[in-house]
C-alpha positions, 0 to 999 in steps of 0.5 A: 704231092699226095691227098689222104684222108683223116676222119674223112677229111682230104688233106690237100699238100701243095708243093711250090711247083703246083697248084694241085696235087695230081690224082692218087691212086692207092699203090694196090690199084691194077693199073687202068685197064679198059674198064672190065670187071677184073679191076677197080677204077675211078673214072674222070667226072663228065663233063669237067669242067662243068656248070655244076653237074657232073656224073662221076663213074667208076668200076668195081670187080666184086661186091665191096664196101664203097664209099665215094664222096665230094670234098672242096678243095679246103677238104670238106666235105660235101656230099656222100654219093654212095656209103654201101656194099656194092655188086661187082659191076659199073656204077654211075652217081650225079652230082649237082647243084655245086658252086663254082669251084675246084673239088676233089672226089674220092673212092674207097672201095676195100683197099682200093683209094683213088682221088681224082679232082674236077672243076666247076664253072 
């Protein structure tokens, strides 16, 4: 099943065969490609799982809104890393200082949405 996001809340749907749901990209994403400026990616958070930081890095292939924030798994959130119009280019938050847990990130760079999830230990 599928997160999406209300009132900036991430709605987490489990189905009975999961325990997570699995990433979700929005259907206007280019298919992952090796990282160069023609298209929109979110990359794995590094390390993950991790001991409570964590760098979280993505692409984007022209100057954007973006807006990539931190939700727990109960889909509140926890941080806003980034809330501003970016240059085209790759950019790199850090993320510290989390509880252990399971979290969820989020990207929305114009029409681009992609969720990805990492872990705490």
């Amino acid at each position: 099943m599928v997160g999406y996001s209300i009132a900036d809340s991430v709605f987490v749907w489990l189905d009975f065969q999961r325990t997570l749901y699995p990433d979700f990209v929005s259907p206007d994403h280019v298919p992952p490609g090796n990282g160069t400026l023609g298209t929109f990616e979110l990359y794995q958070s590094k390390p993950n799982p991790s001991y409570g930081d964590a760098t979280i890095t993505f692409t984007v292939p022209e100057t954007t809104d973006v807006r990539l924030a931190v939700y727990d798994i109960a889909g509140r959130k926890i941080a806003v890393l980034a809330d501003d119009v970016l240059p085209a280019g790759e950019h790199t938050y850090e993320v510290s200082e989390l509880p252990a847990g399971v979290y969820v990130y989020r990207l929305v760079a114009g029409s681009y949405i992609a969720v990805k999830k990492m872990v705490v230990l």
